[in-house]
MARBA-3410 file (N, C-alpha, C, O; in Angstrom, 1 decimal):
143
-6.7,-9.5,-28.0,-7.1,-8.3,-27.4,-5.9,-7.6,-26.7,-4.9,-8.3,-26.3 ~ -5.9,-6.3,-26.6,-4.9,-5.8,-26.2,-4.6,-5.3,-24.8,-5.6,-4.9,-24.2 ~ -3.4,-5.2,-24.2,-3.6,-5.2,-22.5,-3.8,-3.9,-22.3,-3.1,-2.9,-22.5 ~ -5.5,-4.1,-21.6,-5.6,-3.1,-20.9,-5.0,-2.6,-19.7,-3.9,-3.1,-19.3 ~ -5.5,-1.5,-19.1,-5.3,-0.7,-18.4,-5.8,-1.5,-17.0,-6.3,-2.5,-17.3
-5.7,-1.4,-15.7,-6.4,-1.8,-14.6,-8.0,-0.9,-14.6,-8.2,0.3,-15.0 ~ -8.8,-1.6,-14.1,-9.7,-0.7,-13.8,-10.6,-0.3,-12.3,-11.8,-0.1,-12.0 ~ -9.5,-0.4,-11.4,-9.6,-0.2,-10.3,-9.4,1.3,-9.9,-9.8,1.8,-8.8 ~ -8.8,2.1,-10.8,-8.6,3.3,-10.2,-10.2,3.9,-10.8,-10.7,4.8,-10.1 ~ -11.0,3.4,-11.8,-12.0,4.0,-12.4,-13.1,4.1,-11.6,-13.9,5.0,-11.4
-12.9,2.3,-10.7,-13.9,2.0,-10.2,-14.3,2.3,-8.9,-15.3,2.1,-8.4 ~ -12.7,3.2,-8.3,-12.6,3.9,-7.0,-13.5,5.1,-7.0,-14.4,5.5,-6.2 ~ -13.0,5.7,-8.5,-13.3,7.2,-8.6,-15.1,7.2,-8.4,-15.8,7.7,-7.6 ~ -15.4,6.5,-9.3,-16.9,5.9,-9.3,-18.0,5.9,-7.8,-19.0,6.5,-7.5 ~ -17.0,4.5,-7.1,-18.0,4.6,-6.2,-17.7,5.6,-4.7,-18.5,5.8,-3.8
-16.0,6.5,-4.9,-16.1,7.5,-4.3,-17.3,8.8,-4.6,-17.9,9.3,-3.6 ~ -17.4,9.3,-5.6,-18.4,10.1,-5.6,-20.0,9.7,-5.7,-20.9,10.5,-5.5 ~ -20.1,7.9,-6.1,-21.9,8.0,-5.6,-21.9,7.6,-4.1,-22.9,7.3,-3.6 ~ -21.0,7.6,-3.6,-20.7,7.1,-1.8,-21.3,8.6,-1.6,-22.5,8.7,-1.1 ~ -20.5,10.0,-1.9,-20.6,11.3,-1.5,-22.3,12.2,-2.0,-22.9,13.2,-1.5
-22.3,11.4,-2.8,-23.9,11.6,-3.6,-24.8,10.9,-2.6,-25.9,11.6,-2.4 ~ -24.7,10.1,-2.0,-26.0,9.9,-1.1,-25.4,10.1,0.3,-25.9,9.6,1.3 ~ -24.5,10.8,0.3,-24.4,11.9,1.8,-23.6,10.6,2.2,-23.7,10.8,3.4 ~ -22.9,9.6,2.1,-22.4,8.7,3.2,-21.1,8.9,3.4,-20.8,10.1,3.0 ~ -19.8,8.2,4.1,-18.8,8.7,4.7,-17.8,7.5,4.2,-17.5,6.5,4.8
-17.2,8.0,2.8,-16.1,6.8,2.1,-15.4,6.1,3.3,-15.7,6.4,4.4 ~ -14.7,5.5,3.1,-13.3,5.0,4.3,-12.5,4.3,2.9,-13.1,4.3,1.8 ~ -11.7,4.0,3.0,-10.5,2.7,2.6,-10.1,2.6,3.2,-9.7,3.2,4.2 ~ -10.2,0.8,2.5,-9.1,-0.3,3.6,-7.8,-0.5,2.7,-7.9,-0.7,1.5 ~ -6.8,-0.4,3.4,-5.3,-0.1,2.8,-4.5,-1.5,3.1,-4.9,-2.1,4.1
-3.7,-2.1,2.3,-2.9,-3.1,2.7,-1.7,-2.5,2.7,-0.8,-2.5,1.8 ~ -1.8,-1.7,4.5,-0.3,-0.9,4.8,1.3,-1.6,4.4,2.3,-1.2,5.0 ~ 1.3,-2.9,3.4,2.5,-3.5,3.3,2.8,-3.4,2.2,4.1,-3.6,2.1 ~ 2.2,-3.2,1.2,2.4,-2.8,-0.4,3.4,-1.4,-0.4,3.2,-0.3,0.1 ~ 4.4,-2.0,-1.1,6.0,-1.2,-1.4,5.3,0.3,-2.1,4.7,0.4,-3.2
5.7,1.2,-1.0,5.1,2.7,-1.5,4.1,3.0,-0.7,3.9,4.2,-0.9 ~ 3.4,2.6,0.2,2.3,2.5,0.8,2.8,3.8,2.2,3.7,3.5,3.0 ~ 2.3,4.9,2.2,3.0,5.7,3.2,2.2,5.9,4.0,1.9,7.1,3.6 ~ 1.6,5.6,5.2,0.7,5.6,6.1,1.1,5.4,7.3,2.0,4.6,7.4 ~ 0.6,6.2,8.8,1.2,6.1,10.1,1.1,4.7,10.4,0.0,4.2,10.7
2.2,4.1,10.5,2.5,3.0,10.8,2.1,2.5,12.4,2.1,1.4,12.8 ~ 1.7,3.5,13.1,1.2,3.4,14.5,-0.5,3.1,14.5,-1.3,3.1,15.4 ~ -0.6,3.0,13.4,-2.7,3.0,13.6,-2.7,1.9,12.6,-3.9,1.6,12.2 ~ -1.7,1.2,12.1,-1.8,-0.7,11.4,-2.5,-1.8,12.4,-2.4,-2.0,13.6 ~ -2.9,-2.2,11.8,-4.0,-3.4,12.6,-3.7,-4.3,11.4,-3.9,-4.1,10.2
-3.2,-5.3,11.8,-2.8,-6.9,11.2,-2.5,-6.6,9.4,-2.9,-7.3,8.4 ~ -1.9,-5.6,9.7,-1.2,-5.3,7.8,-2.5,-4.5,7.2,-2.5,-4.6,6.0 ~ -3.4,-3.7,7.8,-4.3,-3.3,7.0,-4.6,-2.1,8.3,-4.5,-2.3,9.5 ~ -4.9,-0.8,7.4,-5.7,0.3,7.8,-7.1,0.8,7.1,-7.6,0.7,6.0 ~ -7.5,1.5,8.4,-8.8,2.1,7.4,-8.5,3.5,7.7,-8.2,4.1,8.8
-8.9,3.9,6.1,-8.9,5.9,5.7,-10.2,6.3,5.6,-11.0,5.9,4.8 ~ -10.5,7.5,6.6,-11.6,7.9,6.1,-11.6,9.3,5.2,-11.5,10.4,5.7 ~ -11.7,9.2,3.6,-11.6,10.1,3.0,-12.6,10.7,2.5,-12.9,10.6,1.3 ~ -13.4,11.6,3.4,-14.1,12.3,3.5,-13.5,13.6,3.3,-12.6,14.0,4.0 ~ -14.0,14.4,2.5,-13.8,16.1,1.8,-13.5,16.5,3.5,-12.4,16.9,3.8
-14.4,16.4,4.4,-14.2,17.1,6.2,-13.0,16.4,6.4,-12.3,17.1,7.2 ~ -12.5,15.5,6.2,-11.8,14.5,6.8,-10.2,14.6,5.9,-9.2,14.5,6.6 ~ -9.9,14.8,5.1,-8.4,15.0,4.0,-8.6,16.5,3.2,-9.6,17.1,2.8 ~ -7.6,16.8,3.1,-7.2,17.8,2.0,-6.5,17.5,0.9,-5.7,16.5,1.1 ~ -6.4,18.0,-0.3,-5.7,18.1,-1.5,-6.1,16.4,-2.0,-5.3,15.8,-2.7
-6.7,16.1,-1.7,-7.4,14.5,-1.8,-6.8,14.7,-3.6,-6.8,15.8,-4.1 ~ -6.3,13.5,-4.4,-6.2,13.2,-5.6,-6.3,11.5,-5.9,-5.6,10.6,-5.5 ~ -7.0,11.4,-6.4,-7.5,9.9,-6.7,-6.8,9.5,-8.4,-7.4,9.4,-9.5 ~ -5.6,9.3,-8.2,-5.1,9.4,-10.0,-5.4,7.5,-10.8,-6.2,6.5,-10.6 ~ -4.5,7.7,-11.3,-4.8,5.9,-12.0,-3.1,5.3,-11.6,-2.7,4.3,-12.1
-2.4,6.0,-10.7,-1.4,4.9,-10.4,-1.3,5.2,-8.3,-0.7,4.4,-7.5 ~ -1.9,6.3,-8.0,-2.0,6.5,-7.0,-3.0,7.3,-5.8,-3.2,8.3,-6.4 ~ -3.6,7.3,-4.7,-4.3,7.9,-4.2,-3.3,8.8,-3.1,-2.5,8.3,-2.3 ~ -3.5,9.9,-3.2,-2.3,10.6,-2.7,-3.7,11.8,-1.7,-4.8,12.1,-2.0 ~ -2.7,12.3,-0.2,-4.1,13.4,0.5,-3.2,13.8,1.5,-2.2,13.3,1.8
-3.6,14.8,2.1,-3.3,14.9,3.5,-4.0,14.7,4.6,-5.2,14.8,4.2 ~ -4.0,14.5,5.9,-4.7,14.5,6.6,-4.0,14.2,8.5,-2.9,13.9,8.9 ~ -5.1,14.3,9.1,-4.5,14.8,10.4,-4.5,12.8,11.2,-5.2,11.8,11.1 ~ -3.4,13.3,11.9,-3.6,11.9,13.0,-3.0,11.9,14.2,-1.8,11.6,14.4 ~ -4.0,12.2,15.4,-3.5,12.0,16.8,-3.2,13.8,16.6,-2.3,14.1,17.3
-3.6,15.0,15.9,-4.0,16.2,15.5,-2.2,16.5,14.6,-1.7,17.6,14.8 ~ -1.6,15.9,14.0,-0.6,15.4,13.3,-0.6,15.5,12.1,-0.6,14.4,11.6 ~ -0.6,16.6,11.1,-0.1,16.2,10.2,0.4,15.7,8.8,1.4,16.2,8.3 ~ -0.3,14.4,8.1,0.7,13.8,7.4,0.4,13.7,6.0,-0.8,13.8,5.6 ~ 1.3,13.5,5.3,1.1,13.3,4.0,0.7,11.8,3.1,1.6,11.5,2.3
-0.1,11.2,3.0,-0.6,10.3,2.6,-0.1,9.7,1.2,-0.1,10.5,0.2 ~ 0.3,8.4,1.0,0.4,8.1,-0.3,0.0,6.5,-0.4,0.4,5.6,0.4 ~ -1.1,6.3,-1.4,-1.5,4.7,-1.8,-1.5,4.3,-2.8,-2.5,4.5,-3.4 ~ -0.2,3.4,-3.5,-0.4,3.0,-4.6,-1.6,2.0,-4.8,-2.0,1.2,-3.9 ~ -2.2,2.1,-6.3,-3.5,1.8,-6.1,-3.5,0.6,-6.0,-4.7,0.2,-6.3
-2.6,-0.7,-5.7,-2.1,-1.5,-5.5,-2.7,-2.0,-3.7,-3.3,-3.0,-3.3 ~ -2.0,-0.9,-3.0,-2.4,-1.3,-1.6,-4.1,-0.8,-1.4,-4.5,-0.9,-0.2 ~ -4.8,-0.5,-2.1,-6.2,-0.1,-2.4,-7.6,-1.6,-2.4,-8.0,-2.1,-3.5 ~ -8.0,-1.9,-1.2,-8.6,-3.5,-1.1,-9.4,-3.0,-1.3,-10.0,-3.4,-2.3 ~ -10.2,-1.7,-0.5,-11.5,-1.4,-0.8,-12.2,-0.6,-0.5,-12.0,-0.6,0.7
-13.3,0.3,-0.8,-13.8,1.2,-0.2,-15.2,1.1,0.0,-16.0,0.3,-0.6 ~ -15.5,1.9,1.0,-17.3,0.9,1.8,-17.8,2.9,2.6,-17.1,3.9,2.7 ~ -19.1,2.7,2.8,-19.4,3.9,3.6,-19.4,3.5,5.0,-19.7,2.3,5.2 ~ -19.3,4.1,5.8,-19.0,3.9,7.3,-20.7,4.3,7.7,-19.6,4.8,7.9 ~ -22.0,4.6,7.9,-22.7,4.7,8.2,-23.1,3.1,8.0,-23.0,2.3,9.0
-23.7,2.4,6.0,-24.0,1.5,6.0,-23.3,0.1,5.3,-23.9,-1.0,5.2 ~ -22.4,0.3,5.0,-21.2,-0.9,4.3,-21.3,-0.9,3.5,-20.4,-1.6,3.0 ~ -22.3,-0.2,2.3,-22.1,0.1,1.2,-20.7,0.3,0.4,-19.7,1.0,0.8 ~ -20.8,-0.2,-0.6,-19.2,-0.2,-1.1,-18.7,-1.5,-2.2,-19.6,-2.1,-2.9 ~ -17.5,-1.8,-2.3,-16.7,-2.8,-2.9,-15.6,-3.1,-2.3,-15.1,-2.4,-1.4
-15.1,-4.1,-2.8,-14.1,-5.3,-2.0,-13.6,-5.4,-4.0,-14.4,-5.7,-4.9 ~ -12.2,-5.1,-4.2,-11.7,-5.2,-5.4,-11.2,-6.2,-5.4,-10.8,-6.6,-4.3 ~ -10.8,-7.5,-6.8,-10.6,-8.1,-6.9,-9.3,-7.6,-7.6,-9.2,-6.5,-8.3 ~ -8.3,-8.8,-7.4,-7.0,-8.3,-7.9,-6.5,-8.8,-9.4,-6.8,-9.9,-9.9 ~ -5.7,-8.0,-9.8,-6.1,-7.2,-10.9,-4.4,-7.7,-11.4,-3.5,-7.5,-10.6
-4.2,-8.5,-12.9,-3.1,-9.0,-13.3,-1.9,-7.7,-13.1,-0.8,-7.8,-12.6 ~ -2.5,-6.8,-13.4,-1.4,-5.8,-13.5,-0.8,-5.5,-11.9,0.3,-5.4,-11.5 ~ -1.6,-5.3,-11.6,-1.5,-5.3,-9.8,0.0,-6.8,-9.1,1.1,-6.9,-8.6 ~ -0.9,-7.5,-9.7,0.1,-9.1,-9.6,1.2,-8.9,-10.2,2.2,-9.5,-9.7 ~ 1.6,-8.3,-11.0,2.7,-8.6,-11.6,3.9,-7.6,-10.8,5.0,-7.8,-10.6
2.9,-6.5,-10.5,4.4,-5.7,-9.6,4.6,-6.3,-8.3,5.6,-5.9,-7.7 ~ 3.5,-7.4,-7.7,3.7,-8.1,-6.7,4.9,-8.9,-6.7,5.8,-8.9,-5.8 ~ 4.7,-9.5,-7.6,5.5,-10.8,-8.1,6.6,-10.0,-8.0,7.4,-10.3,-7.1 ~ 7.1,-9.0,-8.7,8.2,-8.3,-9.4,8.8,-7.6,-8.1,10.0,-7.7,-7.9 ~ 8.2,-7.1,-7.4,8.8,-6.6,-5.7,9.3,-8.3,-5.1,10.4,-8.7,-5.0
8.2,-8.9,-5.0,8.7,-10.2,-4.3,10.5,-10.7,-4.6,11.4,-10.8,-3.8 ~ 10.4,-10.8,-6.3,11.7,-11.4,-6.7,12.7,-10.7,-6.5,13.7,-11.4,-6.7 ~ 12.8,-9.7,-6.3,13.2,-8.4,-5.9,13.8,-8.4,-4.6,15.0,-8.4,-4.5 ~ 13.1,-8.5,-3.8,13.6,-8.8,-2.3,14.0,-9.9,-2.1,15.0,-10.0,-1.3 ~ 13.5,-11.3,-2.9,14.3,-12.8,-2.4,15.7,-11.9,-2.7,16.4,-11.7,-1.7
16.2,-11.3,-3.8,17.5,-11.4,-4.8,18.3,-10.7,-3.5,19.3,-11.3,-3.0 ~ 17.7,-9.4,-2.9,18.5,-8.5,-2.4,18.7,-9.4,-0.9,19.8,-9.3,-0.2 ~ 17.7,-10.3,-0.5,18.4,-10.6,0.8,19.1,-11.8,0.4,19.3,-12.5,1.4 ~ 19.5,-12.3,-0.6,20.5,-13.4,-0.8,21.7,-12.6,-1.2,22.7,-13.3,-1.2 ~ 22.0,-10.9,-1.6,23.0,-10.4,-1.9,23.3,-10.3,-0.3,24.4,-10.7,0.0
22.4,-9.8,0.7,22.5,-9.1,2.3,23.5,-10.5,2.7,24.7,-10.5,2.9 ~ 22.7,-11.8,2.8,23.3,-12.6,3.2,24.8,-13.0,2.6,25.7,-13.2,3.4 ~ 24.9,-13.0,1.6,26.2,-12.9,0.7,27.0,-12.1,1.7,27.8,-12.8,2.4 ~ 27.0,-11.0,1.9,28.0,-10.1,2.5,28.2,-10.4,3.6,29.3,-10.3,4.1 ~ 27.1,-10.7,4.5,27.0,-11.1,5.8,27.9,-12.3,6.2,28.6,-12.3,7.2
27.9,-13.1,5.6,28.9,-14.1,5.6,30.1,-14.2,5.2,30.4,-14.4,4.0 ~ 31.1,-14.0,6.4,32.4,-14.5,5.5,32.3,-15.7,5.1,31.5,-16.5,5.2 ~ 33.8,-15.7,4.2,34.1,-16.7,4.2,34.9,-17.5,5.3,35.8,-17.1,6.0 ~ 34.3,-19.0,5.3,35.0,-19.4,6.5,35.8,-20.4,6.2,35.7,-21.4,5.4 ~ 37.3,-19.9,7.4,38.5,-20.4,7.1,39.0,-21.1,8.5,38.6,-21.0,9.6
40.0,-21.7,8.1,40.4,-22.3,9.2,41.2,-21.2,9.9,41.7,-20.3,9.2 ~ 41.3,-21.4,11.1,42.1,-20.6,12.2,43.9,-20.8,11.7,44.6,-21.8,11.8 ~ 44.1,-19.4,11.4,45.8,-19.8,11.1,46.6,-19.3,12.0,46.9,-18.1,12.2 ~ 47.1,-20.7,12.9,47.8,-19.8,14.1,49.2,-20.3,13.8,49.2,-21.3,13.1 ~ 50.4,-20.0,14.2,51.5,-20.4,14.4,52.3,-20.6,15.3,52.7,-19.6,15.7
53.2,-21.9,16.1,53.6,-22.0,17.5,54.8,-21.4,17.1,55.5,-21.8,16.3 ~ 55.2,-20.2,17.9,56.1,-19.4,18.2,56.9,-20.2,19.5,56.3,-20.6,20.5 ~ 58.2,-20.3,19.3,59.1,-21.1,20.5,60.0,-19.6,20.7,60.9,-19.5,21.5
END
């Protein structure tokens, strides 16, 4: 069989609009640590936020298949929103918990994996430079 697609962005789009169909109030829970993840880093609670993306609540809202991108205000602020659908755990209605909790998704893992090895590499280059090399002290007795 051949490799699909993820189907997490389908299944966002999905239970975003029957969330909006029976009047309730989306949220996402974001894993604010996922590389790309652009959210006020002042309202993180233990590596995770919640969005309420409600039509009242964001503008320019776009729910695509590699990213959830919006604007919206915070602390009456502002900001431009970006979620790769990667940092995307789950979306629920804030009235009654209605919702899903996504399960993760090979394709998702693999850019995990691939950021991870990524970062080991670059902080063993950081260290590399960080360290001289160490030499003995070359002094000479001057008479």
């Amino acid at each position: 069989m051949a490799n699909m697609t993820p189907h997490r962005p389908y299944l966002l789009r999905a239970y975003f609009e029957w969330l909006l169909d029976n009047d309730l109030t989306p949220h996402l829970v974001v894993d604010a640590h996922v590389e790309g993840t652009r959210v006020p880093q002042q309202y993180v609670k233990d590596g995770q936020i919640v969005l309420n993306v409600a039509p009242s609540a964001v503008s320019n809202l776009q729910l695509g298949n590699d990213f959830v991108e919006f604007s919206a205000r915070f602390g009456g602020v502002p900001q431009q929103i970006v979620l790769p659908l990667a940092s995307v755990i789950a979306i629920y209605a804030r009235e009654n918990g209605a919702g899903v909790v996504f399960e993760m998704e090979e394709a998702y893992m693999a850019d995990d994996a691939m950021i991870e090895e990524q970062e080991l590499m670059s902080d063993d280059v950081v260290k590399a430079e960080e360290e001289p090399e160490k030499r003995r002290p070359h002094l000479t007795v001057v008479k």
